[in-house]
PLY file of the C-alpha trace (Angstrom):
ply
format ascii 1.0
element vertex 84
property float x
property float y
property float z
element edge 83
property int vertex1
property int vertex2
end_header
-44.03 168.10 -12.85
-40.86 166.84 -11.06
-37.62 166.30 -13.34
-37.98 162.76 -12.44
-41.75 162.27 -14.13
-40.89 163.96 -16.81
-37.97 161.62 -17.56
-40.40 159.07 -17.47
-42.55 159.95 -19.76
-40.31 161.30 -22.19
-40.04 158.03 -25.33
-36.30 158.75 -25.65
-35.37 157.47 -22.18
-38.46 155.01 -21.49
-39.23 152.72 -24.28
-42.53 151.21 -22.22
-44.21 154.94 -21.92
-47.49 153.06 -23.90
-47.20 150.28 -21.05
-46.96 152.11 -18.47
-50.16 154.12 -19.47
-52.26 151.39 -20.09
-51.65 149.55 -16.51
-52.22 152.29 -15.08
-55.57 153.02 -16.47
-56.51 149.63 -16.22
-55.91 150.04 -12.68
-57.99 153.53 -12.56
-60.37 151.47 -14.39
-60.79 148.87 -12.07
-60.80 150.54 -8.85
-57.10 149.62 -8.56
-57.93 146.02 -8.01
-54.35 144.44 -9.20
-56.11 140.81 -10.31
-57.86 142.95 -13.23
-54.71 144.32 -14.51
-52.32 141.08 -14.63
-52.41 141.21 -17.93
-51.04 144.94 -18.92
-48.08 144.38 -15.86
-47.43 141.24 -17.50
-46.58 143.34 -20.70
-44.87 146.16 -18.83
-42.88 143.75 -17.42
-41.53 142.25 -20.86
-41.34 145.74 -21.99
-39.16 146.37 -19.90
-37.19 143.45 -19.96
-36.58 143.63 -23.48
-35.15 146.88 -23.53
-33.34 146.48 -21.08
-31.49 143.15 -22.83
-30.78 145.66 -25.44
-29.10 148.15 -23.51
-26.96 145.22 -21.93
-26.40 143.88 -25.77
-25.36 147.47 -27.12
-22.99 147.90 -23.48
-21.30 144.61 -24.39
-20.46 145.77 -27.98
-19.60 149.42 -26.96
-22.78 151.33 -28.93
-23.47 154.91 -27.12
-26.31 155.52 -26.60
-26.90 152.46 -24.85
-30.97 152.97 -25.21
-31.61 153.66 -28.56
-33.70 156.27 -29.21
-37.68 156.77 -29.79
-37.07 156.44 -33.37
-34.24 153.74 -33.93
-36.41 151.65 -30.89
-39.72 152.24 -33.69
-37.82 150.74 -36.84
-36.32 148.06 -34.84
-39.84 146.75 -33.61
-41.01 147.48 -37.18
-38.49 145.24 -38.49
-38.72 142.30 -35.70
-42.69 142.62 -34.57
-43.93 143.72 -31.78
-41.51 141.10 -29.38
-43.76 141.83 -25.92
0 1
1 2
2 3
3 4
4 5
5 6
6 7
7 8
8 9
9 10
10 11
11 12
12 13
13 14
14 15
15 16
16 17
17 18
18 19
19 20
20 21
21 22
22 23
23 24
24 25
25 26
26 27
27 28
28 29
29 30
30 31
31 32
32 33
33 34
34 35
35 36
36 37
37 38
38 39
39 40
40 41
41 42
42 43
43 44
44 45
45 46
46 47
47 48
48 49
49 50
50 51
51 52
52 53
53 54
54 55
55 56
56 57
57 58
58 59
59 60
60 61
61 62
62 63
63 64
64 65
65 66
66 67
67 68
68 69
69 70
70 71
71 72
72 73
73 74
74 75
75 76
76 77
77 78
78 79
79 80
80 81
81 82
82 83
């Protein structure tokens, strides 16, 4: 596995790992017919979005990492509900 895919699915550095997975076996599922699977992008989409307004938020106020990690990312969504 390239250096690159396993960046991906390591949960430190991609928050959406769980989104990812389930498009894509929706799409395995469904004979990769992309109507079936609006749903799960839809969600990968916010996913993503929403981490990446935190990274922009924790930029702005100066807070290394920028991505929190798997854990910190697990007690924030704990805390706020599942936002996506």
């Amino acid at each position: 596995m390239s250096r690159h895919a396993q960046q991906l699915r390591d949960h430190d550095i991609n928050p959406c790992v769980a989104e990812t997975d389930a498009s894509t076996k929706c799409m395995d599922d469904n004979n990769y017919n992309k109507d079936m699977c609006t749903a799960y992008f839809l969600k990968y989409k916010s996913c993503r979005k929403f981490w990446h307004d935190i990274m922009k938020q924790r930029r702005r106020n100066g807070v290394k990492p920028e991505m929190p990690s798997a854990e910190e990312r697990k007690k924030m969504l704990e805390s706020m509900g599942k936002p996506y």
